[in-house]
C-alpha positions in Angstrom: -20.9 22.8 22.2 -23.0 25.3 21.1 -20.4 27.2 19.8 -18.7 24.3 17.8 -22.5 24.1 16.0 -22.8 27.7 15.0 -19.4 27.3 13.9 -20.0 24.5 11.3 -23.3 26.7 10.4 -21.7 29.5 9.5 -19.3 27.5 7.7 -22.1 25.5 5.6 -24.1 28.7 4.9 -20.7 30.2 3.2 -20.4 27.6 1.5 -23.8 27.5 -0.2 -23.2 31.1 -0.5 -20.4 30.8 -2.3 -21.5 27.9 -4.9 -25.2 30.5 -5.1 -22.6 32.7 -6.0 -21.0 31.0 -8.6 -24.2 29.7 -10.1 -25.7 33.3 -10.4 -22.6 34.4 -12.5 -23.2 31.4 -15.2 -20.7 28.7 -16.3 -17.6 29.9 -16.1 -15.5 30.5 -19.9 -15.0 27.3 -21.3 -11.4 25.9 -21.2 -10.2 26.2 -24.7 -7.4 24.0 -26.7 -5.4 26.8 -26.7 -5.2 27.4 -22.6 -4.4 23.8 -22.9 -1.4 24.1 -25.2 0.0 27.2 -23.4 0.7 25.2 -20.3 1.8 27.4 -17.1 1.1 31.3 -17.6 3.5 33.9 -16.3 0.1 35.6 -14.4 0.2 32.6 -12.7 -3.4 32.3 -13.5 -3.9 28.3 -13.5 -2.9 25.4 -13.9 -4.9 22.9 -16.2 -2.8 19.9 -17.0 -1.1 17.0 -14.7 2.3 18.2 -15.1 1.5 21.7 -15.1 1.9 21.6 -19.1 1.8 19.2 -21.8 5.4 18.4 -21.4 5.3 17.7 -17.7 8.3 19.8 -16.7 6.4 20.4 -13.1 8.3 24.0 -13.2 6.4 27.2 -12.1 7.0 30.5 -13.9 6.7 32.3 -10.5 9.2 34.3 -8.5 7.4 35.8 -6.2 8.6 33.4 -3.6 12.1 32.5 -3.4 15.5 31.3 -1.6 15.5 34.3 0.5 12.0 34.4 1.6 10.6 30.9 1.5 11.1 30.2 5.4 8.1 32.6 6.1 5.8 30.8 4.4 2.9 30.6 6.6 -0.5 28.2 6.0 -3.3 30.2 4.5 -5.9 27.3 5.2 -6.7 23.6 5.5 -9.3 20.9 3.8 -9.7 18.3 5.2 -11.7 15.2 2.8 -12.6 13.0 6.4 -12.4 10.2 4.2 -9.9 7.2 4.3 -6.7 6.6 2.2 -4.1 9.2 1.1 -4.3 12.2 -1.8 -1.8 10.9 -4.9 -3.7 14.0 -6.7 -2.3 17.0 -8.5 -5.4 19.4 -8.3 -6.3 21.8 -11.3 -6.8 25.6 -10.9 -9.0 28.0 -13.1 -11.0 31.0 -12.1 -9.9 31.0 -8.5 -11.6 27.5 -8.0 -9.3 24.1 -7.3 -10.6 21.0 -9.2 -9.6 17.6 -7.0 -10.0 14.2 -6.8 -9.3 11.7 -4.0 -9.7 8.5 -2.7 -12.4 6.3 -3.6 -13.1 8.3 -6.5 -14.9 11.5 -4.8 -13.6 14.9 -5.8 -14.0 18.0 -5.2 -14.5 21.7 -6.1 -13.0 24.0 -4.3 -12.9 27.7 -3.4 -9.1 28.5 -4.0 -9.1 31.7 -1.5 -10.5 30.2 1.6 -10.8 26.2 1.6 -14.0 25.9 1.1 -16.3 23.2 -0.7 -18.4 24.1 -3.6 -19.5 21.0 -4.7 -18.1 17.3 -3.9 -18.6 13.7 -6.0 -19.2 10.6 -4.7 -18.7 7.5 -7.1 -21.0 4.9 -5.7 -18.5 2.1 -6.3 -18.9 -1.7 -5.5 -17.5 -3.0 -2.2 -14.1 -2.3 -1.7 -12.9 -6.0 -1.7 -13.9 -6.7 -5.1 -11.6 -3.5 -6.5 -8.5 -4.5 -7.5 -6.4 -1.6 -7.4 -3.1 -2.8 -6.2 -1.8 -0.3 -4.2 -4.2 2.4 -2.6 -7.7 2.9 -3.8 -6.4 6.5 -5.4 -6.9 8.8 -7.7 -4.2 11.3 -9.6 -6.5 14.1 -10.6 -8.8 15.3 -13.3 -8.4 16.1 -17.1 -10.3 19.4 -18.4 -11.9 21.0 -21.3 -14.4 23.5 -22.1 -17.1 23.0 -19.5 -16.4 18.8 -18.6 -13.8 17.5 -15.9 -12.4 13.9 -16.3 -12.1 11.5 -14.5 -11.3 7.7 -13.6 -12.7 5.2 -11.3 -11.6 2.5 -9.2 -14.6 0.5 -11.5 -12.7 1.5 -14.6 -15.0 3.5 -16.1 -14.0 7.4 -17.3 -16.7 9.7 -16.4 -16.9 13.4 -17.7 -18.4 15.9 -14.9 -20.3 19.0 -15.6 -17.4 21.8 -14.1 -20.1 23.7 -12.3 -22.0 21.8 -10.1 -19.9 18.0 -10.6 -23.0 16.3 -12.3 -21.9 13.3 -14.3 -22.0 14.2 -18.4 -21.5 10.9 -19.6 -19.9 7.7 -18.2 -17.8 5.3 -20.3 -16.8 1.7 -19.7 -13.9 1.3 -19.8 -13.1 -2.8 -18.9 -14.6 -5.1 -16.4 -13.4 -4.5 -13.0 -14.2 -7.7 -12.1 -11.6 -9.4 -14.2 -8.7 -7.2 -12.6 -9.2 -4.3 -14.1 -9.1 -0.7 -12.4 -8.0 3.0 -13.6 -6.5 5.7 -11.5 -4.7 7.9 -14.1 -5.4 11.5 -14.9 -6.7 11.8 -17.8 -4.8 13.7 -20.5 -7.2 16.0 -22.9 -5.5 16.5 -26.2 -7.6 18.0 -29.1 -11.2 16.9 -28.7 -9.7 13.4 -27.2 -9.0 12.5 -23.4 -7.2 9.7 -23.1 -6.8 7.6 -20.2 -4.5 4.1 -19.5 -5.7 1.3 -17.1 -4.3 -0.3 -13.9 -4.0 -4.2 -13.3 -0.7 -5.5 -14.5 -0.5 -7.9 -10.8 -3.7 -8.8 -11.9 -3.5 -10.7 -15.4 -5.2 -8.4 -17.7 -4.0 -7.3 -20.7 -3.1 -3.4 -21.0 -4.4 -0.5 -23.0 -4.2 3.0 -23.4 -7.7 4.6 -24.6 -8.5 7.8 -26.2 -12.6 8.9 -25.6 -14.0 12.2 -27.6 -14.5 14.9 -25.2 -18.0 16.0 -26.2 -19.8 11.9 -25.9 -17.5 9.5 -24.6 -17.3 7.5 -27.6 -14.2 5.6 -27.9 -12.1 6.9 -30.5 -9.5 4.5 -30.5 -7.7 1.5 -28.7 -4.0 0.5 -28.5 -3.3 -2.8 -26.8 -0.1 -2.6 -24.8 0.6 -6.1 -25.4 0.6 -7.0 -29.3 -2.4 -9.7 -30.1 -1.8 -12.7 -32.9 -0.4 -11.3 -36.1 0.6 -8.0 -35.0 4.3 -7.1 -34.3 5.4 -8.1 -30.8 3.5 -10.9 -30.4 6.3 -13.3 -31.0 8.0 -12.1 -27.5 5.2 -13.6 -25.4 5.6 -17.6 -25.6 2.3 -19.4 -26.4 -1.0 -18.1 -25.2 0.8 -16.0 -22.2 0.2 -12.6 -24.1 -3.4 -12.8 -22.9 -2.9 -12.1 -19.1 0.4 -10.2 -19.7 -0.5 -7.0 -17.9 1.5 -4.3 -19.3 -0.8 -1.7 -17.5 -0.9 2.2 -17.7 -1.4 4.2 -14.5 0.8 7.4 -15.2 -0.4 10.5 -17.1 1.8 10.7 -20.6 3.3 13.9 -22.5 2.6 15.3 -25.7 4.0 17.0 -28.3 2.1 19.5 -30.7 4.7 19.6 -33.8 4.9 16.0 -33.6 1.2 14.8 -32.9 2.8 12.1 -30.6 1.7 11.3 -27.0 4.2 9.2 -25.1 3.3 7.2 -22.2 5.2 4.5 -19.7 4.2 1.4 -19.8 4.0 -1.3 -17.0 5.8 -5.1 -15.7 4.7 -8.0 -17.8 2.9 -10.4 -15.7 3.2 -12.6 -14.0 6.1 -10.1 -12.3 8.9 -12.3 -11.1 7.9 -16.2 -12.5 10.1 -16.3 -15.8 8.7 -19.3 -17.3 5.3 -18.5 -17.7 5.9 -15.7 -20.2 9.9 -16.2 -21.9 10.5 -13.9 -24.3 11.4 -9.8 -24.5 7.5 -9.6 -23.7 6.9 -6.1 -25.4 5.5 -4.0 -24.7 6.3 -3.8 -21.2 8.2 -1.3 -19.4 8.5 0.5 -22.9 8.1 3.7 -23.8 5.6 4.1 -26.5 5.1 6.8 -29.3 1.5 7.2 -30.4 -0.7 8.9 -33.0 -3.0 11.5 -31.0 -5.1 10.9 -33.9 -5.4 6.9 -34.7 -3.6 5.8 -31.5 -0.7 3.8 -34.6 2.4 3.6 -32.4 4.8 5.2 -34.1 7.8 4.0 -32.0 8.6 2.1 -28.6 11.7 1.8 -26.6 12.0 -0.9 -24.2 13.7 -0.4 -21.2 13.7 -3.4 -19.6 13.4 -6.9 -21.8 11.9 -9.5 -19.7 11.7 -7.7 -16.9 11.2 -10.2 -13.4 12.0 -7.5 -10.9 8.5 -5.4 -11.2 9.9 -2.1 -12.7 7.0 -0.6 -14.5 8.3 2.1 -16.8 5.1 4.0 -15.1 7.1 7.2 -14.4 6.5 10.5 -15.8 8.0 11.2 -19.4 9.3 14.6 -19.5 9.6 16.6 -23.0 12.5 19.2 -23.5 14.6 21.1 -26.7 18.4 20.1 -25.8 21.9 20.5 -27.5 23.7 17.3 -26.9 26.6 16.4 -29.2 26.7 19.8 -30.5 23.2 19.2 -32.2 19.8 20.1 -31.2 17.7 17.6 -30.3 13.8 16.9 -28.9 14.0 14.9 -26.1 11.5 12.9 -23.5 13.5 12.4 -20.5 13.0 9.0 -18.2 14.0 8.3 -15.3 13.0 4.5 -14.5 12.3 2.2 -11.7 15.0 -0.8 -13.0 18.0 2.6 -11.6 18.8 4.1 -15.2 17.9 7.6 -16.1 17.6 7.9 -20.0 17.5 11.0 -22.7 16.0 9.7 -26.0 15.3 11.3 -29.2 11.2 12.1 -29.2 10.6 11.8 -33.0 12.7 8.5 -33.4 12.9 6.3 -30.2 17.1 6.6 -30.2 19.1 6.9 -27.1 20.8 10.0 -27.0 22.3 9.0 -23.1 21.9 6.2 -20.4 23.2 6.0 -17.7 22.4 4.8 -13.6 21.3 7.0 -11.1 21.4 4.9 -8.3 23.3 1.7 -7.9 22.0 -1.4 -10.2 23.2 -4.8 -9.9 21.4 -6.3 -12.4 23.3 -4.6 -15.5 26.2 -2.5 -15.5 25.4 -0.4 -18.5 23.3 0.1 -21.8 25.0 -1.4 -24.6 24.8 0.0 -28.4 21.7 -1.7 -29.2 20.1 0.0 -26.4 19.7 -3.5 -24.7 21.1 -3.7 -21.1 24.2 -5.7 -20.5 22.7 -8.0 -17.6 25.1 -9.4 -14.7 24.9 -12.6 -13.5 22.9 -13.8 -10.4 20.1 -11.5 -10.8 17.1 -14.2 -11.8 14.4 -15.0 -9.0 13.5 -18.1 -8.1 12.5 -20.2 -4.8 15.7 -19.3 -3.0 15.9 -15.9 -3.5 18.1 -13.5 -5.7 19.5 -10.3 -4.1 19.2 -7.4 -6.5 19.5 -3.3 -6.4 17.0 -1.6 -6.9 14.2 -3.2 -4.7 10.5 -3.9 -5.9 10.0 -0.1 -5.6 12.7 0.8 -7.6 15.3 3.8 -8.0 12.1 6.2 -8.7 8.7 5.4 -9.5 5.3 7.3 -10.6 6.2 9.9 -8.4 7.1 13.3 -11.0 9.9 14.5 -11.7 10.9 17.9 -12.3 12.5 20.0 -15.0 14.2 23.4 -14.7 14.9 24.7 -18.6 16.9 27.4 -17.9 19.2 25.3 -15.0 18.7 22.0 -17.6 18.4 20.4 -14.9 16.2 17.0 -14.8 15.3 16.3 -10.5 14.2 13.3 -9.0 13.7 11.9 -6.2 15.9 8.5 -6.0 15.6 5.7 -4.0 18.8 3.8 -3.1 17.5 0.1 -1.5 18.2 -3.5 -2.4 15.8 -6.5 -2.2 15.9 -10.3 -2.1 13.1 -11.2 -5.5 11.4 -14.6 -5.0 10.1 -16.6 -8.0 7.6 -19.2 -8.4 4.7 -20.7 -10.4 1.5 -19.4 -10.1 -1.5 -20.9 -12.0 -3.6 -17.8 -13.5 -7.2 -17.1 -11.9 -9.5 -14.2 -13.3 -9.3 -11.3 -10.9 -7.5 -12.6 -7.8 -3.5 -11.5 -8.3 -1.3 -12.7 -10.5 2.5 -12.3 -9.3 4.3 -15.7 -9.4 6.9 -14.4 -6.6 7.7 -11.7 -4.2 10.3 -8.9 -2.9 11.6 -8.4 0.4 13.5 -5.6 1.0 17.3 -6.1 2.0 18.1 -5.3 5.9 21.3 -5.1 7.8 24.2 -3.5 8.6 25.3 -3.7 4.7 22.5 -2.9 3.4 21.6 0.8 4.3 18.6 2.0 2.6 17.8 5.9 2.1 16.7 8.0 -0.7 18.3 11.4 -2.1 16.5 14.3 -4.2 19.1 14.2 -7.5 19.8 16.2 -9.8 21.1 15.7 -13.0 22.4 16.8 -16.1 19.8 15.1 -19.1 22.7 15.9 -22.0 24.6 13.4 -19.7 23.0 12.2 -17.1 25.9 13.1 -14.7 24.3 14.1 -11.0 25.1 18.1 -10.3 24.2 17.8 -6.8 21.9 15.4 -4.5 19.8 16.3 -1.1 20.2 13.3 1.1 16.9 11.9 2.9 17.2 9.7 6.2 14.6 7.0 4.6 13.7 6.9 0.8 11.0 9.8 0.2 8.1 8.7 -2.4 7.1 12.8 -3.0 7.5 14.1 -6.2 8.7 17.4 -6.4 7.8 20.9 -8.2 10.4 23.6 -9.2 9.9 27.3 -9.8 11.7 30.0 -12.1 13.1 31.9 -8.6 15.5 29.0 -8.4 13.0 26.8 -5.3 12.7 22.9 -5.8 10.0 21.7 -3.6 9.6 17.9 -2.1 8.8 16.2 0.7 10.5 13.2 2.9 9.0 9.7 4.6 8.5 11.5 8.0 5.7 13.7 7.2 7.8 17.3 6.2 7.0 19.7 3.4 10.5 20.6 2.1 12.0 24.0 0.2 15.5 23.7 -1.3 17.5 25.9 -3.7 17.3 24.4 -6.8 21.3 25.4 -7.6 23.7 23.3 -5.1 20.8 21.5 -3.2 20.3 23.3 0.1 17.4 23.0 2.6 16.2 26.2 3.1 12.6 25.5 4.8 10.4 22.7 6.6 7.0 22.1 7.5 5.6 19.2 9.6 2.3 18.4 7.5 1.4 15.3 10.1 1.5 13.1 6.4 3.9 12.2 3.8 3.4 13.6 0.3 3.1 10.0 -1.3 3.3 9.7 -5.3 2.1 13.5 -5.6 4.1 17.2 -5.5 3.1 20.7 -5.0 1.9 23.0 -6.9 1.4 26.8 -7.4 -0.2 29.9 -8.7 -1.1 33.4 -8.1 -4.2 34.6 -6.6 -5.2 38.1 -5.4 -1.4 39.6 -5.6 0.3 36.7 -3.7 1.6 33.3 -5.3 0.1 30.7 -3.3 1.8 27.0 -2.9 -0.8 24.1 -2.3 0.3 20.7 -1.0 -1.7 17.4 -0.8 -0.5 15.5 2.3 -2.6 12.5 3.6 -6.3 13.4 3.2 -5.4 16.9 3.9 -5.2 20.0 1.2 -3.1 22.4 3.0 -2.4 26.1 1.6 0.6 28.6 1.6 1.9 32.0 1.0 4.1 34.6 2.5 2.5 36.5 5.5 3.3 40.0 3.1 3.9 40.4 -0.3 6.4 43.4 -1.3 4.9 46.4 -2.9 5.3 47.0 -6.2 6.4 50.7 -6.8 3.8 52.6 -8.4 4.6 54.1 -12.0 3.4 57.0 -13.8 
């Protein structure tokens, strides 16, 4: 006993030591526009944006670790949060210190060489069973820039934190949680704006995307993800059904620089399955959107999914890359989407440049040439039930992708399971859930559910290769320029493949699944480290020895 107490006292006094420490150097350099822009250094120095960069390729620079020597990675060291729920976080790195946010809207700061806390926030929410987040009281991770972190809240509010010492800056309203509304995106800090999306599409709100300024949280501007009276789009919700459409935004967008365009996923129209409470295309709704960084003016959308009634939020991760299809160069964002199609359109003009299924879809066979889906019969909900492939969760969903540029090669992590969708109607109360139906997921001996890590060409979308899991994983998944892809499956294991042909190379039991988050990595002291949010748990690797590096004169 008394050695477990002068444990933890040692441990608190390094602790304050540490963040003494840090306060007697000063505020650490202020994060400039330009780290911003320059994504993923080859030092391996940090790692400041959700994807890694603004284009959300996920892919790591670093080779120190690779094919050959990733099975002796070791752990380096553990946090543990000893708070409820599960990490759907990518952390942010700079000056040796990891930035993190977790359930129930606390974060952390925390000492990238040995685990330890420097400073932790607490939002002081209101009780859990008035929040309305519909799927885990989570958080995906902070926004940054100069001396301010960023950061949503279960309340919907986007608060700015001092980077130093976690005090709260300023605090912005974002919507009233108590009609439905919640936020658990990363914010995305472009120019002096951060802009943030909110969640409750199975809650009747109506969607927006939001863009703050940096320096006071003023609002700089608004786009409504469902069109209002007189504006174009409106026509494709019937009567007064635009109102409590949902069309919600929970998945950190991309952006391009030359182009001055952010482009984000959009979520399910609600009410999710009940078609005849809101007929019509119901834009914009598991769209795609184009906007001005500046004015927030969309500049173009692509919908994916017209009238969707299966619940496949286009809420997955757009991924930006320079590609020669056809012959001709083209800038890209690449989509894989919950409703099983994996699409390559052109990022200054909307236009489908390939389409094609990734896993098996029974609700439309192909995309026809005015990029609408060619649906299949038998695939509407109602009181009986309609079996349909993909399920609820879909063939992917928020969990990111990867790119590899050199490889072009686009992975994901598939899903390949059926469902029987329900339909019925619902009448509409403010804040309680809004769904008008239900999935249930196919069982039986025809109906074998599993998932696969894919990869696949984005000039065709033809699958090079695919790592078969036993049950669908819900990990996303980093790559690195040494040819490593790493993921996770459903039974709790950390995962290493090579990135070429697909082979499993390395496992470790975490004791939790990585759930809607990946990896990620960066160099510190000499050695490239790999961190990995599991559960409530931060865990730490790198190899036991690092090669020397002969001298030169």
């Amino acid at each position: 006993m008394y050695r477990s107490v002068a444990r933890l006292a040692v441990v608190a006094l390094g602790a304050a030591v540490l963040a003494a420490s840090l306060a007697a150097q000063g505020a650490p350099p202020l994060v400039s526009n330009q780290e911003l822009q320059e994504g993923l250094r080859p030092d391996g120095s940090r790692w400041l944006v959700f994807g890694g960069s603004y284009n959300n390729h996920r892919h790591s620079p670093l080779t120190q670790i690779t094919p050959q020597n990733v099975n002796r990675l070791v752990p380096q060291w553990i946090f543990q949060t000893d708070t409820l729920g599960r990490f759907e976080t990518t952390p942010l790195l700079r000056d040796n210190v990891l930035y993190v946010t977790g359930p129930l809207s606390k974060a952390w700061a925390i000492d990238a060489r040995t685990g330890r806390e420097i400073w932790r926030y607490q939002r002081e929410l209101p009780p859990t069973g008035s929040l309305t987040a519909c799927c885990g009281l989570v958080n995906k991770g902070f926004g940054v820039l100069g001396d301010k972190l960023f950061m949503t809240t279960l309340d919907a509010h986007l608060l700015a934190l001092d980077m130093k010492t976690g005090a709260v800056v300023w605090d912005a309203t974002l919507e009233d949680f108590r009609q439905g509304y919640a936020s658990t995106i990363a914010p995305l800090v472009v120019k002096d704006k951060v802009i943030v999306g909110v969640a409750g599409g199975e809650y009747g709100i109506r969607g927006f995307i939001d863009a703050y300024e940096a320096n006071t949280g003023k609002r700089a501007w608004r786009f409504y993800t469902i069109p209002g009276p007189g504006e174009p789009g409106n026509e494709t919700w019937a009567g007064d059904s635009w109102q409590r459409g949902g069309a919600s935004v929970w998945v950190t967008g991309a952006y391009d620089p030359e182009l001055n365009l952010v482009y984000y996923g959009i979520g399910n129209p609600g009410p999710d399955y009940h078609s005849d409470s809101r007929k019509g295309d119901n834009l914009y709704s598991d769209s795609i959107v184009a906007l001005d960084v500046d004015t927030g003016k969309l500049r173009w959308h692509y919908q994916f999914t017209p009238h969707d009634l299966h619940d496949w939020d286009a809420t997955e991760v757009p991924v930006l890359a320079d590609l020669t299809i056809g012959g001709q160069p083209r800038k890209v964002v690449m989509f894989a989407n919950r409703n099983g199609f994996y699409y390559t359109l052109d990022r200054a003009t909307g236009q489908i440049l390939v389409a094609k299924p990734f896993v098996v879809t029974t609700w439309a066979k192909e995309i026809g040439p005015d990029g609408r889906p060619i649906l299949l019969p038998g695939n509407t909900p109602d009181e009986q039930g309609s079996l349909t492939c993909p399920d609820v969760t879909g063939a992917t969903n928020f969990w990111p992708p990867s790119y590899d540029p050199a490889q072009r090669l686009f992975f994901v992590n598939a899903r390949e399971v059926c469902a029987t969708y329900y339909a019925w109607k619902q009448e509409y109360v403010p804040g309680e859930r809004y769904t008008g139906g239900a999935g249930q997921r196919a069982r039986g001996p025809d109906f074998r559910a599993f998932g696969a890590l894919r990869a696949l060409d984005p000039t065709t979308g033809e699958r090079k290769w695919e790592f078969e899991y036993i049950s669908p994983s819900t990990s996303g998944l980093l790559s690195t320029a040494s040819g490593l892809i790493f993921s996770g499956d459903a039974e709790g294991n950390f995962l290493a493949l090579d990135s070429r042909n697909g082979k499993l190379l390395w496992r470790f039991p975490m004791g939790s699944a990585l759930h809607g988050t990946s990896a990620m990595t960066y160099m510190l002291d000499g050695r490239q480290q790999v961190l990995v949010p599991a559960g409530t748990n931060l865990m730490a690797f790198a190899l036991p020895d690092v090669p020397r590096v002969p001298a030169t004169r």
